[in-house]
Structures are given as structure tokens and as C-alpha cells.
C-alpha positions in Angstrom: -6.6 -22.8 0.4 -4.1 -21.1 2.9 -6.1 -18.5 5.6 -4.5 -15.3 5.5 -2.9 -16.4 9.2 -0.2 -18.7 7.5 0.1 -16.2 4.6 1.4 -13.3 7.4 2.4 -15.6 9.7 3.9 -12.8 11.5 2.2 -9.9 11.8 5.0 -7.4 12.4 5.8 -7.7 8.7 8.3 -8.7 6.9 9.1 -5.6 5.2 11.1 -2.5 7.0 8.7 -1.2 10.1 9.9 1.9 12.1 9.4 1.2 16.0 7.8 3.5 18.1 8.6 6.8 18.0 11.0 8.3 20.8 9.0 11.9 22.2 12.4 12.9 22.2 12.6 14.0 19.1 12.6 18.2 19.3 10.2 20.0 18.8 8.6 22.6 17.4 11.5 22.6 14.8 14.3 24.6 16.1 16.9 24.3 13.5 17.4 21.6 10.6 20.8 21.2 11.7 19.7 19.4 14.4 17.8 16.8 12.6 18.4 13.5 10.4 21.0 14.1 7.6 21.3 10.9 4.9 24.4 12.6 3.6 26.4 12.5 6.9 24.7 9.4 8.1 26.1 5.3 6.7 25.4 1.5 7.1 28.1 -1.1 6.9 27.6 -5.1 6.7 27.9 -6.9 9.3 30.3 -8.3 10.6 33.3 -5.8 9.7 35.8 -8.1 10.0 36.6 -11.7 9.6 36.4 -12.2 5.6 33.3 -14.3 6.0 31.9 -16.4 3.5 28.1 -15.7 2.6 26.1 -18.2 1.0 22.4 -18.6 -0.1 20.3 -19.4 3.0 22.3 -17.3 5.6 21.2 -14.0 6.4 22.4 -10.9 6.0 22.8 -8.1 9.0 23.4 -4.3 8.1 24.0 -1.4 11.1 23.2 2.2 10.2 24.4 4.8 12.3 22.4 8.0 11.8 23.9 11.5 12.3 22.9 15.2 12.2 23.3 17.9 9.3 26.3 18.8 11.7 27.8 15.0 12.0 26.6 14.3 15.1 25.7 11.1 16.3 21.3 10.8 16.8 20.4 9.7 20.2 17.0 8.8 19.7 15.3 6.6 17.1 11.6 7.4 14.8 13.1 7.9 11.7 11.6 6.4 8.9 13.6 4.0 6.5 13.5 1.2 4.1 15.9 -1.4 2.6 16.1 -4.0 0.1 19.0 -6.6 -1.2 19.1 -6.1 -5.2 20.9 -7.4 -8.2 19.8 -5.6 -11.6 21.5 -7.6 -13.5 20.3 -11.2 -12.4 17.0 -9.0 -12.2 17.0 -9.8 -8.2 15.9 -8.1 -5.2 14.0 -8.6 -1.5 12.8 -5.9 0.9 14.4 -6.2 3.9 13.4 -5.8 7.6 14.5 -2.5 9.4 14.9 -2.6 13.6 15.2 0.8 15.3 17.3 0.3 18.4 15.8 4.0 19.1 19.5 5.2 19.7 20.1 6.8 16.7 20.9 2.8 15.3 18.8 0.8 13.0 19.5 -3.1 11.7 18.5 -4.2 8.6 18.6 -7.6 8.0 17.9 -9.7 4.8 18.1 -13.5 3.4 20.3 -14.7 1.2 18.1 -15.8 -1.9 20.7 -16.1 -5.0 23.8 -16.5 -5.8 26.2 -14.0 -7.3 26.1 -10.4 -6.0 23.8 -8.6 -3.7 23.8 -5.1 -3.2 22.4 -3.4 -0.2 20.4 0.2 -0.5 18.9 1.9 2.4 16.8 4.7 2.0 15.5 7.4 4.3 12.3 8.3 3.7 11.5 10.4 6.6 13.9 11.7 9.5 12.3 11.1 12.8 11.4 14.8 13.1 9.4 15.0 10.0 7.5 11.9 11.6 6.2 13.7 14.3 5.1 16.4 12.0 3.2 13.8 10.0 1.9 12.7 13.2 0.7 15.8 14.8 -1.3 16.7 11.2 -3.0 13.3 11.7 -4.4 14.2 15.1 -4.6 17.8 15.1 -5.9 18.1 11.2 -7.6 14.8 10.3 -10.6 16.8 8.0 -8.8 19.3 6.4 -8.7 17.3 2.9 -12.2 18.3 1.9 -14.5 17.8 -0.9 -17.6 19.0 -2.7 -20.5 18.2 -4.2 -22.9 19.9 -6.6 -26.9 20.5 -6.0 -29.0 21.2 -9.0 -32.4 21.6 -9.7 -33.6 23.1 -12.8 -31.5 26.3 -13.3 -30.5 26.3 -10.0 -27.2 24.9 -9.0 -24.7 25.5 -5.8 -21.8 23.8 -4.2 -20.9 22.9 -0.6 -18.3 21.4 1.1 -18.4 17.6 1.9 -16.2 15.4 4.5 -16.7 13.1 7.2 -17.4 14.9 9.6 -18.4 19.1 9.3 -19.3 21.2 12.1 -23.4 21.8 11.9 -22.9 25.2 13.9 -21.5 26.9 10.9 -24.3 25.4 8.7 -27.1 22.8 8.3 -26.0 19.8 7.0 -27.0 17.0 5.0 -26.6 14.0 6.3 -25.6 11.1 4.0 -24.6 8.2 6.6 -25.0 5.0 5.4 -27.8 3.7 6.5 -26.6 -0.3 6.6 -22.6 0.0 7.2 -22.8 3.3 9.3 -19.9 5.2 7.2 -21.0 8.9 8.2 -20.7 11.1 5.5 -22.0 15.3 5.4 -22.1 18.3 3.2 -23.2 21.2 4.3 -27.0 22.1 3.1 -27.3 24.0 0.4 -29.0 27.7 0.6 -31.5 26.9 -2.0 -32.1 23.2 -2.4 -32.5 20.3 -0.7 -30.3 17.4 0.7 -32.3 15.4 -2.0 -30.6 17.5 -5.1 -27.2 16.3 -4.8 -25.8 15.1 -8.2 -22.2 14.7 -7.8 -19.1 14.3 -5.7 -15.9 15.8 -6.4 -12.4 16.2 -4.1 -12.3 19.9 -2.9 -8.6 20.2 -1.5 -6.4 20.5 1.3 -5.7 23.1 4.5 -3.1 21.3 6.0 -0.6 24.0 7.2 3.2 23.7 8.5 4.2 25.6 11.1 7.3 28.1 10.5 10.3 26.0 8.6 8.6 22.7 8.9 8.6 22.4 5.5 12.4 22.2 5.5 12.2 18.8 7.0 10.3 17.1 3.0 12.6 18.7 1.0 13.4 15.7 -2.0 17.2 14.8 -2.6 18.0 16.1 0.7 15.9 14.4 3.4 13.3 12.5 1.7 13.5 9.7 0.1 17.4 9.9 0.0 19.6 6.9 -0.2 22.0 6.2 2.2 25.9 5.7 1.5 27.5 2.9 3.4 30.3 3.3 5.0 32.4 0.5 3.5 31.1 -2.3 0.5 27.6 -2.0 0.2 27.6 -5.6 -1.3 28.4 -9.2 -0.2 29.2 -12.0 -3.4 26.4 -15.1 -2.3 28.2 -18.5 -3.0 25.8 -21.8 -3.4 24.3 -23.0 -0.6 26.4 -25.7 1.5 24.3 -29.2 1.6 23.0 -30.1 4.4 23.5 -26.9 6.6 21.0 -25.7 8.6 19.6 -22.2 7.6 21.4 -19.7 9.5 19.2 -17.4 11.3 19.6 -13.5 12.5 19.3 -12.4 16.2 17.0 -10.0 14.4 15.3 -11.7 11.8 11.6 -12.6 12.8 9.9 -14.1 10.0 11.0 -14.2 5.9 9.7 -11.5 3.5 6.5 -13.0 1.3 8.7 -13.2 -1.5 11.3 -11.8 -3.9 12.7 -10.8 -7.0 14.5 -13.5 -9.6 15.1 -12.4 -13.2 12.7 -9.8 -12.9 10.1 -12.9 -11.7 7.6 -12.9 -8.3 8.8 -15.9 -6.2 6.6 -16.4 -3.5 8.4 -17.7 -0.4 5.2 -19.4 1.8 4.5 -22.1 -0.8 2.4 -20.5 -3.3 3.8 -21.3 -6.8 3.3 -18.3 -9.0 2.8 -19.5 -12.5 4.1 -17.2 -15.3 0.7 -15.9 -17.5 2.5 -14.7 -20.1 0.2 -15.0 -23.2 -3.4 -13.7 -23.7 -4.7 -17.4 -23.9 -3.1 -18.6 -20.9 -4.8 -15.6 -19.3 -8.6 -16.5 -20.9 -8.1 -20.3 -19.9 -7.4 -19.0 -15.9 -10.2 -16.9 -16.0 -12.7 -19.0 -18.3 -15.9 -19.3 -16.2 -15.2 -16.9 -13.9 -17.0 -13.4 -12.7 -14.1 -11.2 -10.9 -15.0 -8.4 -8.9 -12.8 -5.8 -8.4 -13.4 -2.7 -5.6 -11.2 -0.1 -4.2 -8.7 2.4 -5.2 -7.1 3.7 -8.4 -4.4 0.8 -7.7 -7.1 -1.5 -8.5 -8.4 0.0 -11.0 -5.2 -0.8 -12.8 -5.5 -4.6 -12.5 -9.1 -4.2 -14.4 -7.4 -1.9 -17.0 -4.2 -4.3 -17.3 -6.9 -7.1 -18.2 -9.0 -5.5 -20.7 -5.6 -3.9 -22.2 -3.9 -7.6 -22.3 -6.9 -10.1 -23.3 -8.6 -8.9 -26.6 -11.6 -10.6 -26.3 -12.2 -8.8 -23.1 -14.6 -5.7 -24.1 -15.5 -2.8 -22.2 -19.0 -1.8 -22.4 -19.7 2.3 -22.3 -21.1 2.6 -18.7 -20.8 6.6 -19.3 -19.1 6.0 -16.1 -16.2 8.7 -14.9 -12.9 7.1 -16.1 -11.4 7.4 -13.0 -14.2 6.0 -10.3 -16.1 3.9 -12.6 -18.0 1.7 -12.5 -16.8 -0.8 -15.5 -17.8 -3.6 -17.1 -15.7 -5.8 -19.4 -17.2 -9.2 -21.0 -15.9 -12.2 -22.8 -18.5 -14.2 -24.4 -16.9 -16.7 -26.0 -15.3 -17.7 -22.5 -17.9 -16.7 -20.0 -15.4 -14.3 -18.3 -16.6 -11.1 -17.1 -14.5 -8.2 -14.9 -16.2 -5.5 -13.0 -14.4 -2.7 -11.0 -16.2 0.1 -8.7 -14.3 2.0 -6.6 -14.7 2.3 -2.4 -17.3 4.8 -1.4 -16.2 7.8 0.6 -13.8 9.7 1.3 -12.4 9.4 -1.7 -10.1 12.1 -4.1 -11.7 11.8 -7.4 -13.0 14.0 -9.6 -17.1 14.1 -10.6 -18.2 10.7 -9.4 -22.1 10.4 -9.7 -23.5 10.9 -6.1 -25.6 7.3 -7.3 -22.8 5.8 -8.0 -21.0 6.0 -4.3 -21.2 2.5 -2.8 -19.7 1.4 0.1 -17.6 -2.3 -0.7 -19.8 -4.0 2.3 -23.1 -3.4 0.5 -21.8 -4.7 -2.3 -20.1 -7.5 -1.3 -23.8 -8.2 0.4 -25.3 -8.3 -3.0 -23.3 -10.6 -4.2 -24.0 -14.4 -4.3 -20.2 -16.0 -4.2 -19.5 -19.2 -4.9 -16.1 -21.3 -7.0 -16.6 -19.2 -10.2 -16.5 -15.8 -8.3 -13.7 -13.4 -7.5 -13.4 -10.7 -5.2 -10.2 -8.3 -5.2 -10.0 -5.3 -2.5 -7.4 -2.8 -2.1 -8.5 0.2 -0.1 -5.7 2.5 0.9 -4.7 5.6 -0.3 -7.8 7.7 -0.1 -7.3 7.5 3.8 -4.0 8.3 4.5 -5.0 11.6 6.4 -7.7 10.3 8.0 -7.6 9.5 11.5 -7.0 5.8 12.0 -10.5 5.4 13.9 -12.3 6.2 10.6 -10.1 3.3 8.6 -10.8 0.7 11.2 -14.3 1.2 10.9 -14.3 0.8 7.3 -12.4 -2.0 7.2 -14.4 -3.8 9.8 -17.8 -3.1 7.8 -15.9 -4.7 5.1 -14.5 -8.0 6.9 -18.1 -8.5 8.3 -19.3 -8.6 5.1 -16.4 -10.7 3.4 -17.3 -13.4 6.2 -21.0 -13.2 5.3 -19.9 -13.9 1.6 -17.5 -16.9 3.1 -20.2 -18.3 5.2 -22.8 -18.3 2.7 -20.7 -19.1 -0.5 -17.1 -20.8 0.9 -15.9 -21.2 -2.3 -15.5 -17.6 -3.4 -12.2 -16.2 -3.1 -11.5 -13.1 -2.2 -8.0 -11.9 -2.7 -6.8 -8.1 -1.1 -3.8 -6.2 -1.9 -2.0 -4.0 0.3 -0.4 0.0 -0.1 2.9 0.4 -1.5 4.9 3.2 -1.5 5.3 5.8 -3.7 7.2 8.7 -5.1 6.9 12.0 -2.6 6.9 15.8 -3.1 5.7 18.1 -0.1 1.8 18.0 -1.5 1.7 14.4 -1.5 3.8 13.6 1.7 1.1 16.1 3.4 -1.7 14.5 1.8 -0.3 10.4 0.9 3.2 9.6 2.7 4.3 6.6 2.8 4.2 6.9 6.0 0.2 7.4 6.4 0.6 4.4 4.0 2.5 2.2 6.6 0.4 3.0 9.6 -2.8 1.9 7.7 -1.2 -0.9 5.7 -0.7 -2.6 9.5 -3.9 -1.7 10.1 -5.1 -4.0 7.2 -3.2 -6.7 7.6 -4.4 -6.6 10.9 -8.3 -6.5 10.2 -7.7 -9.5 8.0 -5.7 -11.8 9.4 -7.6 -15.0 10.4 -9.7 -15.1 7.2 -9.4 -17.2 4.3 -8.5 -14.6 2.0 -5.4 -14.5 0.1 -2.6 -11.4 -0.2 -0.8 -9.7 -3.3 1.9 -7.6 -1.6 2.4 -4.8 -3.3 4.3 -3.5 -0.5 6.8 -5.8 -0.8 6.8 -5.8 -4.8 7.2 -2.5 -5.5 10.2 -2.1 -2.4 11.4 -5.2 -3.8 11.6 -3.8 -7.4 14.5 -1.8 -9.1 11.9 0.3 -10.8 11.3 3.5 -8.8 8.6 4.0 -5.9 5.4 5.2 -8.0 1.4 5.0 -6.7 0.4 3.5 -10.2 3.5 1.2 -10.0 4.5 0.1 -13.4 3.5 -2.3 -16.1 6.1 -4.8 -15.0 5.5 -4.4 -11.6 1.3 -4.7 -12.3 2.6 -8.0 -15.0 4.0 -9.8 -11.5 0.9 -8.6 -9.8 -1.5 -10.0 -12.0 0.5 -13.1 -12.0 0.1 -13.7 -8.3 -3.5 -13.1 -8.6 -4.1 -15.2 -11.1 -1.8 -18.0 -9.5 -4.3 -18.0 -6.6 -7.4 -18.7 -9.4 -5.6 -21.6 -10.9 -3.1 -22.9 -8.5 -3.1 -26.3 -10.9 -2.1 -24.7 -14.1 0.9 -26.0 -15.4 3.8 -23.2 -16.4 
């Protein structure tokens, strides 16, 4: 099996990354006029001139030029955008890699994977000024998402405030750090009971709060999450590739994306053959013999619920568990197979979770005994997109230690983790999930990771890739591909 080193071989990513932001960028928020306009800003393909041939294997180069809601020319880079090369019809598409020249110029650069057409989209999803908003909340506002939990005792019952960290001069707390991964967690004491009475954990909300016309920069169809128009074709016709010529490579172009779009199928491009699972007994076959453990997010929850939805011999049993945290159990008898999901302990934005049932991944993982017939899938993201970066690292950390205590004492296991991927936006869930937060952590991940002998679904990647719009749940085809991959890494020797 590959390490997770030569599956990100390049750890800048091969999907669009904004560079660092320029401090240039005004602020507070004197007029909107001033800032990022899609509408007024372009791309064209590169080069302008010349009537040049493309063919599959060269690579594609696109400038964009951004401008100002009065047409003038930015002078400073941060916004945030993302590209991808696309055919609907052939069912095609790749993410491409986004360069800020932090001049007010980006590149966008792609490879040329199929033949036939190959039309180019850029999208803004941030301007550079709505950025440093995003940033300043981060570091100025990391615990206003808040949540609760209820204490009861008899027919006593009150509810406090929960979060990672409270302030103990307002109010006693209770403190609910973990005792063997050292994730802090605290509510605030209740009047009447004690720490001991807690039954439940619920999210609260959010005081996240703009300053004056701030909220003019997340304004959808105008500067979020806009497509941008080029400023010529916004396509290139891809002829076959020439025999024996060398792969042409971009100035710009630093490693290939993990994979792409072909008739609406997942191609991996580092090797990995993903096999096409397309019936419920190819499915039970994979997965014959084999305990998968799933733990994260809602995003994995939906790999446990496309499973017990798609193989009907796979049965739930009635936990009495909240549909939305878990924990499940699904069992197949007749095949041995058995599927578990529990989501990641803390902070986390569901509704009435059992206080019992909040485990950390690490302790789990810990409890587990690995070996060739055992699975592990992580995905742990979205909950902590506000959160300063400080509190994700940590988490993740606890978590790696753990995944190489499985590895040491059970080598065989594998243990597969998928990434963020964006998603649509309004004002509440820029504030509270941008894809932004989503891109600062996802690095973050890949970063914790890399060096392990795990293997990576990027979802990233698959969703940006996709023609189907940005969603958190992404949809059934997108989840189909997902699986696919996943279950490509279980049995890398089953025939198509």
C-alpha cells in the first residue's frame, strides 16, 4: 500500500490555493466600490494569439485580471477563487490549480485529460476583502459558536452554555477535559446541580457580528460564489495525444490534481485503479469479512448511510441513537460484514447528542484492535471551521498518535481519511462554514497526515471537479464515486 506521502506528493495541493494574503487590502470597509467585482473582472487562455494546437497531455494556462465595482484594475492579491476544466457532455471535469501573483492577477493552470472540448470556469468565492473579514472573526471571535447542555436531576432541570473554552469569572465551571487526549471542554456550572448531572449536548448558536456594511462584501450572485466571464473563448478543442511527445509542462504547474472526471467516472491519476462497484453484490463481496469503522462528521455519516441504503442485507440495529450523531450499527450475517459510525467528540453542531455518547476518535481508535479485516474511515472538518487553528491541530495530532498506535500494533488495518469540500454559501454559513475556514483546515489535515500509511478520498477535488453544484452533503453521484474510491482501496484486486 502507497503512504499518504506519494498519494500528496506535493503538499501545496493540487487543487486552487489562494497565496498569502496582501495587508493591503483596505480596511475597515470603506466603500464596496473599491473591492473585488466578478462582473467587471475576466480570464482569457493562454496564449492569445498563435492558433495553437492543444492536445491531451499539454497543459492548459488561464490569466485573470481582477477589477473593482468601478473597473479598475486590483493591485494587490487575497482573493479567494477556484477553477476547474469541464465537459458535461463527455461527463468530464478537473479542478484546477489557482496562483495569485498578488497584483490583482491570478493563473490557473490545468491538464489536458480528454479529447474533445474543455471548457474553463473560474469562480470567485471570496474577494480579498471579505478574506480578511473571515480572518479577523477567526482571531478576534474564535468562541462565539456556543453550545448547551442540559442538567437534570429528578424534577430539576437547567441549561448552561458549553464551548471550549468559557471565562470562569463570570461563573463556575464544569470541567469536562478529556482526561487521556487532553481536548478541553466546559460548561458553565449549573445553579442547582452538579457537574455530575449533565445529560445532554446540544449546539447553542452564534454571536459572530460584522461591523458596519461588512456584510455587503457575502452578498450571493454578486460577490460570492460568482462565476467569472472570460474575456475571449472560455474553451480550447483537445486533439489526441501526439506519440511519443514528451508531456508538456506549465511554468506554473507543480504537481497533477489526484484525479478527474470521465463520463461522470473517478479516475485516479497517482496509480490507484478505481474499480466501478456498481451492483449490491459486488459491494458485499468487497466488504465480506470486513469490520469498517467510520468516525467524524455528517460527511461521513453519509458513506455509512449510502451503505445500509445500497446493500440490503446490511441492517441497522435501533441504537436509540440521535439520527444525526449516532452512534450506528449495521450488520450482515450472512457475509460477516459489519459498519459502525460515531461521530468526533466536541465541538460539534448537533442537536441532543447523549453527554455518554461524546467520544473523542483517539479513544476510540485506542480500543480498537486493527488488523487485515478492519477499516477505519475519518473525516473531521466542518465542525471546526471557526475555531482557531490551534484547537484543530491539537485534535488532529491526538488523533494521528493514536492512528500510529493502531498501525504499529495491527499494520494491516487500513485506515482511509477524507478531506473538506466546499459547499454552497449564504451569509450564516460563510460566518459560521466558509469554504474558506474549510481550506485553511483542509491544509492543515493534509499536513498532520502526510507520512502515514493511510490512504485519501478527495472530496475536495471531487466535488470542485464535479458539474453538480458545491453542496456540504454532496450528492448521490458524487457519494457513488466516493464510495468507489473507498472501496477500490479494500479490494485493489477485484476485477471490474
Amino acid at each position: 500500500m502507497r503512504d499518504f506521502e506519494q498519494e500528496n506528493r506535493n503538499f501545496s495541493h493540487p487543487v486552487p490555493r489562494p497565496q498569502q494574503l496582501q495587508t493591503s487590502s483596505p480596511s475597515p470597509l470603506l466603500s464596496l466600490n473599491h473591492t473585488t467585482d466578478p462582473a467587471h473582472s475576466n480570464f482569457t487562455i493562454l496564449p492569445e494569439k498563435g492558433g495553437r494546437q492543444w492536445h491531451v497531455g499539454d497543459q492548459l494556462e488561464v490569466m485573470i485580471k481582477m477589477y473593482d465595482f468601478h473597473g479598475r484594475p486590483k493591485k494587490f492579491g487575497g482573493d479567494f477563487l477556484l477553477a476547474r476544466l469541464h465537459n458535461q457532455l463527455l461527463g468530464a471535469g478537473v479542478a484546477g490549480q489557482v496562483f495569485d501573483h498578488l497584483n490583482g492577477s491570478y493563473s490557473a493552470v490545468f491538464p489536458l485529460l480528454w479529447e474533445g472540448s474543455a471548457q474553463v470556469e473560474v469562480i470567485l468565492v471570496h474577494p480579498s476583502e471579505a478574506v480578511t473579514v473571515l480572518q479577523r472573526l477567526t482571531n478576534e471571535q474564535p468562541y462565539t459558536i456556543y453550545f448547551e447542555s442540559v442538567y437534570s436531576s429528578g424534577s430539576v432541570s437547567e441549561t448552561t452554555v458549553c464551548n471550549v473554552f468559557l471565562d470562569s469569572s463570570k461563573q463556575p465551571l464544569c470541567n469536562y477535559t478529556d482526561l487521556s487526549t487532553g481536548e478541553p471542554w466546559f460548561c458553565y456550572k449549573p445553579k442547582k446541580l452538579s457537574c455530575d448531572a449533565r445529560i445532554n449536548h446540544s449546539k447553542g448558536g452564534t454571536n459572530k457580528k460584522l461591523k458596519a456594511k461588512e456584510d455587503m462584501l457575502f452578498q450571493s450572485g454578486i460577490n460570492m460564489k460568482v462565476s467569472i466571464d472570460s474575456s475571449g473563448s472560455s474553451s480550447v478543442n483537445v486533439l489526441p495525444k501526439i506519440k511519443g511527445q514528451p508531456k508538456v509542462k506549465s511554468r506554473n504547474m507543480k504537481s497533477e490534481p489526484s484525479g478527474y472526471y470521465y463520463k461522470d467516472v473517478w479516475r485516479a491519476l497517482d496509480n490507484t485503479t478505481i474499480h466501478q462497484f456498481n451492483t449490491s453484490k459486488d459491494i458485499s463481496e468487497c466488504l465480506k469479512g470486513k469490520m469498517i469503522h467510520m468516525y467524524g462528521d455528517s460527511t461521513i455519516r453519509q458513506w455509512f448511510e449510502y451503505l445500509t441504503a445500497t446493500l440490503p442485507d446490511l441492517k441497522e440495529f435501533n441504537l436509540h441513537s440521535s439520527r444525526q450523531a449516532g452512534p450506528f450499527l449495521a450488520l450482515d450475517e450472512s457475509s460477516n460484514i459489519m459498519v459502525t459510525f460515531r461521530c468526533h467528540g466536541p465541538p460539534l453542531r448537533f442537536t441532543n447528542v447523549a453527554a455518554n455518547e461524546l467520544h473523542y476518535i483517539a479513544n476510540e481508535l485506542d480500543g480498537l484492535a486493527g488488523g487485515t479485516d478492519t477499516v477505519i474511515v475519518l473525516g473531521i472538518w466542518s465542525h471546526f471551521s471557526t475555531f482557531s487553528v490551534k484547537l484543530y491541530i491539537q485534535r488532529l495530532q491526538s488523533i494521528r498518535r493514536a492512528v500510529v498506535r493502531l498501525l504499529t500494533r495491527a499494520p494491516g488495518t487500513l485506515v482511509v481519511i477524507r478531506t473538506a469540500n466546499p459547499k454552497a454559501l449564504n451569509l450564516y454559513e460563510t460566518l459560521t462554514n466558509s469554504d474558506w475556514y474549510s481550506l485553511q483546515h483542509d491544509k492543515v489535515f493534509r499536513a498532520i497526515f502526510k507520512g502515514l500509511n493511510v490512504r485519501l478520498v478527495d472530496a475536495w477535488e471531487m466535488v470542485l471537479a464535479h458539474h453538480l453544484p458545491h453542496s456540504l452533503h454532496p450528492q448521490p453521484p458524487i457519494i457513488k464515486n466516493m464510495i468507489n474510491v473507498l472501496l477500490s482501496y479494500i479490494c485493489p484486486q477485484k476485477s471490474s
